[in-house]
C-alpha positions as CSV (number, residue, x, y, z in Angstrom):
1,X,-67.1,265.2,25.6
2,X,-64.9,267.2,23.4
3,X,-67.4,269.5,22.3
4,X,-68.4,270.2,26.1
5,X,-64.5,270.4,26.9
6,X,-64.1,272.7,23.9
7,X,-67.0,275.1,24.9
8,X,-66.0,275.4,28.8
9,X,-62.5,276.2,28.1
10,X,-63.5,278.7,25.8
11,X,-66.1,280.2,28.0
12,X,-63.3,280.6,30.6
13,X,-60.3,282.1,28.6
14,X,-61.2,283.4,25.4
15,X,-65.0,284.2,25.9
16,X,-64.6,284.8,29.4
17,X,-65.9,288.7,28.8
18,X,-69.0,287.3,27.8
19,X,-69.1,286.1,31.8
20,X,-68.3,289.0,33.8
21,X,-70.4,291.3,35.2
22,X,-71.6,293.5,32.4
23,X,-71.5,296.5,34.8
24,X,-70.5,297.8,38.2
25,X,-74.2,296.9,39.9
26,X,-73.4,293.4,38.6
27,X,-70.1,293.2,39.9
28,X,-71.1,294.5,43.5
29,X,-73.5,292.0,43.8
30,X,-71.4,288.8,42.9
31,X,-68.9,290.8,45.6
32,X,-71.5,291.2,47.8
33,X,-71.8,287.0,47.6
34,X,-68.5,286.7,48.3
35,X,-68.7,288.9,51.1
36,X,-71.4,287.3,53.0
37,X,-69.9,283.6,52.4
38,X,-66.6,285.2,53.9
39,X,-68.4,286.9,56.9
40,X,-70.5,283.0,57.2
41,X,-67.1,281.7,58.9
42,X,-68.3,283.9,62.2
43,X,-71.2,282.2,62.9
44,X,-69.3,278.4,62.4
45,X,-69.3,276.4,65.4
46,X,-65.8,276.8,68.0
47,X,-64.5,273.3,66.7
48,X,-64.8,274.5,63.2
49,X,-63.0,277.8,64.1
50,X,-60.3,275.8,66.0
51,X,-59.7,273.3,63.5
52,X,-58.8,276.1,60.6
53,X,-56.6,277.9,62.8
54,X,-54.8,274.8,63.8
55,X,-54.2,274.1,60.1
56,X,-53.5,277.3,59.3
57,X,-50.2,277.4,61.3
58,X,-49.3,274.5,59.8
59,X,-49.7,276.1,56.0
60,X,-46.8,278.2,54.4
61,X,-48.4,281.4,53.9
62,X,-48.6,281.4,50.0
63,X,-50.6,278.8,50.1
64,X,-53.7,279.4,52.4
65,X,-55.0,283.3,53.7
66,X,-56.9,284.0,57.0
67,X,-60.4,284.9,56.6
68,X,-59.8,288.4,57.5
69,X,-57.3,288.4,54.7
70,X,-60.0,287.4,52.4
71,X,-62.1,289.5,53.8
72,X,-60.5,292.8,53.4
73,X,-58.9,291.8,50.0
74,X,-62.8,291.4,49.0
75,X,-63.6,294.7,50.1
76,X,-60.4,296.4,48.0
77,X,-61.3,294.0,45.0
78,X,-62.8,296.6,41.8
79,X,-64.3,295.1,38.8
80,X,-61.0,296.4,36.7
81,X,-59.3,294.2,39.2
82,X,-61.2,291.6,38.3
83,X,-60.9,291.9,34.4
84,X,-56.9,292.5,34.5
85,X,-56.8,289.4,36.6
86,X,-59.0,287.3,33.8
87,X,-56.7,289.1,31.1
88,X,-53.5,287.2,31.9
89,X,-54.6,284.3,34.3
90,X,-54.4,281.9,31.0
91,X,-51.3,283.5,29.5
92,X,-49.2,280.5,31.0
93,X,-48.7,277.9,33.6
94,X,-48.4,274.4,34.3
95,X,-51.6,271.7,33.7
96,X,-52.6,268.8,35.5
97,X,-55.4,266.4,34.2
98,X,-57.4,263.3,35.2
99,X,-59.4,261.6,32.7
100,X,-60.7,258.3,34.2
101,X,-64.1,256.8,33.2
102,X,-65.7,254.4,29.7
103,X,-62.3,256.1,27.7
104,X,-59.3,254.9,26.1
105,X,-55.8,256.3,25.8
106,X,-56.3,257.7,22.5
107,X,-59.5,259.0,23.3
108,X,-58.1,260.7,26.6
109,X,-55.1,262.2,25.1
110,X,-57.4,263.9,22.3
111,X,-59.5,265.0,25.0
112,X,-56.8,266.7,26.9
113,X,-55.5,268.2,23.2
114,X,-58.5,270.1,22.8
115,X,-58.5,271.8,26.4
116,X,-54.7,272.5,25.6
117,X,-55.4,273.8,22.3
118,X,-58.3,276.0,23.6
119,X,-57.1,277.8,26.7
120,X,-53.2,278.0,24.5
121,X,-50.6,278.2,27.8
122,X,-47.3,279.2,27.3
123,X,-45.1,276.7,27.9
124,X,-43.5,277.3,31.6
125,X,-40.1,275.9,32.6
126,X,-39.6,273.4,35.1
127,X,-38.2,275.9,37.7
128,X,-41.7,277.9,37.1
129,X,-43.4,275.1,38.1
130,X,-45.9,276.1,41.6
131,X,-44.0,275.0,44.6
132,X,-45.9,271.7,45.9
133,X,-47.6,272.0,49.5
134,X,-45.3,270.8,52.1
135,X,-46.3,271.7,56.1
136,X,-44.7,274.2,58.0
137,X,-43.0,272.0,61.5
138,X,-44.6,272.9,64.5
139,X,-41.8,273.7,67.3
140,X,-40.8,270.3,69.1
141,X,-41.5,270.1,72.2
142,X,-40.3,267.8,75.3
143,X,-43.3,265.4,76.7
144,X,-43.3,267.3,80.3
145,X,-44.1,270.6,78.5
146,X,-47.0,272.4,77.4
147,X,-47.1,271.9,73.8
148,X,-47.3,275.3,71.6
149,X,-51.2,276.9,72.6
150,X,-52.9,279.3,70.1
151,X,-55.8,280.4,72.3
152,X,-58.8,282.9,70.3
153,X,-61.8,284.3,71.7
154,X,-64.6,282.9,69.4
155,X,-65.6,284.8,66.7
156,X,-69.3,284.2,66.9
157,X,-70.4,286.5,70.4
158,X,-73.4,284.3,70.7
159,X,-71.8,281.1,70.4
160,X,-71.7,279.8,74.7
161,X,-69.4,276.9,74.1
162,X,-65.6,276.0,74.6
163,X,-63.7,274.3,72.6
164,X,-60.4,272.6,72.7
165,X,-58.6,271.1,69.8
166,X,-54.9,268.9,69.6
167,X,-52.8,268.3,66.5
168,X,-50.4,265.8,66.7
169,X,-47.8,266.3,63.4
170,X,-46.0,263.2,62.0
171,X,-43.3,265.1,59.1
172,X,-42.5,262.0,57.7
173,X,-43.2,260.9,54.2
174,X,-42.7,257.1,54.9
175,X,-45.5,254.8,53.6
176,X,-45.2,252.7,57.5
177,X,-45.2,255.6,59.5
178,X,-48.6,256.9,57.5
179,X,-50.4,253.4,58.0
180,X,-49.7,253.9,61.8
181,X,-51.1,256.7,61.7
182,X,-53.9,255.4,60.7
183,X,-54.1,252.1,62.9
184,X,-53.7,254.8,65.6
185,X,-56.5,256.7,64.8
186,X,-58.8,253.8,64.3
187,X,-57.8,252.3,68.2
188,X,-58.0,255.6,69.7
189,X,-61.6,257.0,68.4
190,X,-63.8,255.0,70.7
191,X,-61.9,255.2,73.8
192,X,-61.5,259.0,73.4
193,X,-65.1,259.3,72.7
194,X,-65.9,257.1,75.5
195,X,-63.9,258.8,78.0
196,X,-64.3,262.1,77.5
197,X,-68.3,262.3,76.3
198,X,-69.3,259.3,78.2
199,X,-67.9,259.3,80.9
200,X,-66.8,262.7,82.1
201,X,-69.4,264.4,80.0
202,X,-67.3,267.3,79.0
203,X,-69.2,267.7,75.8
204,X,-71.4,266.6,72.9
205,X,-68.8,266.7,70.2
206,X,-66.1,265.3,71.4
207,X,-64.5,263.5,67.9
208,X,-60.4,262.5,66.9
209,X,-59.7,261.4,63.8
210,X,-56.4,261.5,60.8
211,X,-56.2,264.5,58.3
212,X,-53.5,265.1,55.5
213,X,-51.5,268.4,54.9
214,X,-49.3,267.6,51.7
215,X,-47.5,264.5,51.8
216,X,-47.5,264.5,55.4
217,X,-50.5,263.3,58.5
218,X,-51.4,264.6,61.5
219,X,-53.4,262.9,64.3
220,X,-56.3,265.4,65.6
221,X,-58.8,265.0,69.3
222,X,-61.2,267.7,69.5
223,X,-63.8,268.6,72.4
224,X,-66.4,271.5,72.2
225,X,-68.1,271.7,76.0
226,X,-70.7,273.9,77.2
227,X,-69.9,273.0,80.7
228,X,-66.3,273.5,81.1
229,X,-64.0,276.5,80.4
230,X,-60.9,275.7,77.4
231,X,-58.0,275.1,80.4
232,X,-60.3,272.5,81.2
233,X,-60.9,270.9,77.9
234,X,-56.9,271.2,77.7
235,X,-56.4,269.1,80.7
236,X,-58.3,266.4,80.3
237,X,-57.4,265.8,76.3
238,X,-53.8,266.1,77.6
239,X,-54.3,263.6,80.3
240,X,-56.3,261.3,78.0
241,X,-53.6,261.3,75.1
242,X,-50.8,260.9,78.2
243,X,-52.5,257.4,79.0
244,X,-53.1,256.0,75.8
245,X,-49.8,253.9,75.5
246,X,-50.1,252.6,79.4
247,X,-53.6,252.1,79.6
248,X,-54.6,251.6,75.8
249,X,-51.9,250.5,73.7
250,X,-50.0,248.5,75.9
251,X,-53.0,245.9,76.6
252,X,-53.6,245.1,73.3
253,X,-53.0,241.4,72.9
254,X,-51.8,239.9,69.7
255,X,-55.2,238.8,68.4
256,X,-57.0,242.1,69.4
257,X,-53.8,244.0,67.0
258,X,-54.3,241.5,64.3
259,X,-58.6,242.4,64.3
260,X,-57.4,246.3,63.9
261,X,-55.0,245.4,61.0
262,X,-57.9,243.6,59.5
263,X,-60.3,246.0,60.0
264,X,-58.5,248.6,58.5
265,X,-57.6,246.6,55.3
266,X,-61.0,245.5,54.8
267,X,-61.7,249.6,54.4
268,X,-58.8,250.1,52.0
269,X,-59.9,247.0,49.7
270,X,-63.6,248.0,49.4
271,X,-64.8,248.8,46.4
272,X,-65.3,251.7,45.0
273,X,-69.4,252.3,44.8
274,X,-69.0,255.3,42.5
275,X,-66.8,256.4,40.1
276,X,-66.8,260.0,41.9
277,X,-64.8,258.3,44.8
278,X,-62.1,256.6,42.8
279,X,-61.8,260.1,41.2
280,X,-62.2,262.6,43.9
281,X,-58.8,259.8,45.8
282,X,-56.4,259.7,42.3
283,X,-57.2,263.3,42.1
284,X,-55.9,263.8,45.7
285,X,-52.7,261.7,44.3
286,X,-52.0,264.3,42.0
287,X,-53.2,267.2,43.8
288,X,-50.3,266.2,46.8
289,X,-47.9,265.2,44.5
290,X,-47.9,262.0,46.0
291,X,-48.7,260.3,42.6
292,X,-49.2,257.1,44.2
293,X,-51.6,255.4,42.4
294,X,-51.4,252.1,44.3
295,X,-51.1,253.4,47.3
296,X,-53.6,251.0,48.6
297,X,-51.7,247.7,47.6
298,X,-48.3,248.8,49.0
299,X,-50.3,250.0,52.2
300,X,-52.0,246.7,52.8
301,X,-48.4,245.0,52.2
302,X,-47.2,247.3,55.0
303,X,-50.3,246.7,57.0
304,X,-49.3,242.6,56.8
305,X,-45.7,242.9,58.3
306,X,-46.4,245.2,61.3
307,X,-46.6,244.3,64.7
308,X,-48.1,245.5,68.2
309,X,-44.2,246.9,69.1
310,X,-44.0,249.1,65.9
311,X,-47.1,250.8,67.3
312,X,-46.2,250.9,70.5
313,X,-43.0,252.5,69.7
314,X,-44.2,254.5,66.7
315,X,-46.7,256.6,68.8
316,X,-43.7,257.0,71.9
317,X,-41.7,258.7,68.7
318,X,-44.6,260.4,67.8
319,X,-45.8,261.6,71.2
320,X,-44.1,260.4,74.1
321,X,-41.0,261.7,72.7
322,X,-39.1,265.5,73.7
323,X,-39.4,266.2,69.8
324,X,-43.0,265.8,69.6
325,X,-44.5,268.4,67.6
326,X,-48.1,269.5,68.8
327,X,-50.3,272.4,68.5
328,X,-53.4,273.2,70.8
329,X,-56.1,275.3,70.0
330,X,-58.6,276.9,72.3
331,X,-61.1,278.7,71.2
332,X,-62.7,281.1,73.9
333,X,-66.4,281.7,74.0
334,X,-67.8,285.7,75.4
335,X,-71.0,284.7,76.7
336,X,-72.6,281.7,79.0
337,X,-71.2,279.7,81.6
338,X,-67.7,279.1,80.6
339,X,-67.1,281.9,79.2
340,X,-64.3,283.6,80.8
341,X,-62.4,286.7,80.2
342,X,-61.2,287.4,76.3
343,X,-57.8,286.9,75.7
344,X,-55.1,289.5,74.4
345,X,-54.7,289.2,70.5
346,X,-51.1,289.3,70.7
347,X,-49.5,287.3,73.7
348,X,-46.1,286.3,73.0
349,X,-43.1,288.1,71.5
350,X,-42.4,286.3,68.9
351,X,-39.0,287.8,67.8
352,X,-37.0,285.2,69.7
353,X,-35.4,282.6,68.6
354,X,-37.5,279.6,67.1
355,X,-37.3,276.4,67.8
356,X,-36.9,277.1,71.5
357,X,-38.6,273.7,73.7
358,X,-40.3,276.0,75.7
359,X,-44.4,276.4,75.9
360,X,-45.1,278.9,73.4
361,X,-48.6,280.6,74.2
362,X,-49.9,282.9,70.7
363,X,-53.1,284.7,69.9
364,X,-54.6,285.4,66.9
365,X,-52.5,287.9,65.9
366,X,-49.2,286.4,66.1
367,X,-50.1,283.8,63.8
368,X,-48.8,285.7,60.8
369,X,-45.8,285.9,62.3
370,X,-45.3,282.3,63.4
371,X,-45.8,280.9,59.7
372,X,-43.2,283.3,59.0
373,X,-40.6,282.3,61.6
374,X,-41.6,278.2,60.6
375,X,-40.9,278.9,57.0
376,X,-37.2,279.6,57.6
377,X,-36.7,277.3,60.2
């Protein structure tokens, strides 16, 4: 393992000439790679495209680019860029590691030595240290208003479906508040695939589930329809997640709570079939700067103590309430039979104040500056 270690981290800072193109042909065509994987995101499904533009509002803007920003940066990009960028890339920074596997402490540490030695940072101060990742808030909202819309004609002209797509945003940090979250989206799955695919048929992929920006969840129902237009799509998901605490939550006997609670502990305690799995969640640990290694044993614990009434009043504080934080994404299609007319780029001033409670309607284009107006709110 050293020796491997040892010849990787060479290859990538101190032999790392040895592994650029050799000429400006070669460096076109690794560009040209790049290019094509970029230009791929066009031809994505509507769900996809509304599900990156939903998290992109919610990312500061150092720490995730559009796809048109990475698109024209690739076409600026020269192979002298490239090699001034490998030249001081490894000059200095701040390293994270993960050894986990058939290897003991001493055996780790001299592992990580070697890497250390090889690639020879600089050693950083504390205050150079890479901000961590923490979500930009989405303007609250009250519950009898139209929750912030960012509506996009779909990138891909032959693409004939509609797509709608809702993310609730939980802030908090607290270890209760993130089980709920996930007891939520466990209940709510099968009825919101029921209603909406089943029953009213609005589309084949109609899926809600929990995601993670940070430190911090959000709660996400999607619907992609080729038989009814976005506003549609919009109403009925709005309707559907306005009726979960009356006609969902709120019949949930004791016993049926308790089965949930098991159900989602008997997840968390199964064991780990490969040793990829257990890696690829302590790596997330560290990666979020959660660092919470057992994370699944204080989670069960919480899991134990709760009760039906901390769900039912978690999600009224989470949704219900007139600070609710929730963005909807519609994503537009040009062509079939709900398309309908493509919306402007640009469709609200954003130079107003934020944080205003009224609907805010954006297009593409005015998502730049939305992250910008979130980051000093």
């Amino acid at each position: 393992m050293q020796t491997f270690a040892t010849y990787v981290s060479n290859k990538i800072s101190a032999d790392i000439k040895d592994i650029l193109p050799r000429d400006e042909i070669e460096f076109e065509r690794y560009k040209d790679i790049v290019s094509r994987a970029l230009a791929a995101f066009d031809t994505k499904q509507p769900y996809a495209h509304c599900s990156f533009y939903s998290q992109l509002t919610m990312k500061p803007l150092a720490f995730q680019y559009s796809n048109r920003e990475m698109r024209e940066a690739t076409e600026r990009i020269t192979n002298n860029d490239l090699v001034s960028y490998v030249n001081q890339i490894w000059s200095s920074g701040k390293g994270l590691a993960l050894v986990q596997g058939n290897l003991n402490e001493k055996e780790s540490l001299a592992l990580l030595s070697t890497i250390d030695n090889t690639l020879r940072f600089e050693t950083i101060s504390v205050k150079e240290f890479p901000a961590e990742l923490k979500p930009l808030p989405l303007p609250p909202v009250p519950s009898n208003t139209m929750p912030t819309r960012l509506v996009i004609s779909e990138p891909n002209p032959n693409n004939s479906n509609s797509a709608s797509y809702f993310a609730i945003q939980n802030l908090s940090e607290n270890p209760k508040e993130h089980v709920m979250m996930e007891l939520l989206a466990s209940i709510i799955a099968e009825p919101f695939f029921e209603e909406l695919r089943t029953k009213q048929q609005l589309g084949y992929i109609v899926t809600s589930g929990l995601r993670g920006i940070g430190k911090t969840k959000f709660l996400d129902f999607m619907v992609q329809s080729s038989v009814a237009t976005t506003d549609k799509l919009t109403i009925e998901i709005s309707k559907y997640l306005d009726s979960v605490l009356p006609i969902l939550l709120e019949k949930i006997k004791k016993g049926d709570f308790a089965i949930y609670v098991k159900s989602l502990i008997e997840r968390k305690t199964e064991p780990d079939k490969e040793l990829e799995t257990q890696v690829t969640r302590n790596w997330a640990e560290i990666g979020s700067g959660r660092l919470e290694f057992d994370r699944t044993q204080r989670e069960i614990a919480v899991l134990l103590e709760l009760t039906r009434d901390d769900l039912l009043d978690f999600w009224s504080k989470l949704y219900l309430n007139d600070d609710r934080r929730v963005i909807i994404t519609e994503m537009v299609p040009r062509v079939g039979a709900v398309s309908i007319a493509a919306p402007p780029t640009s469709m609200k001033d954003l130079s107003s104040k934020v944080g205003i409670t009224n609907s805010l309607i954006l297009g593409i284009d005015d998502i730049e500056q939305f992250r910008k107006d979130r980051e000093i709110v």
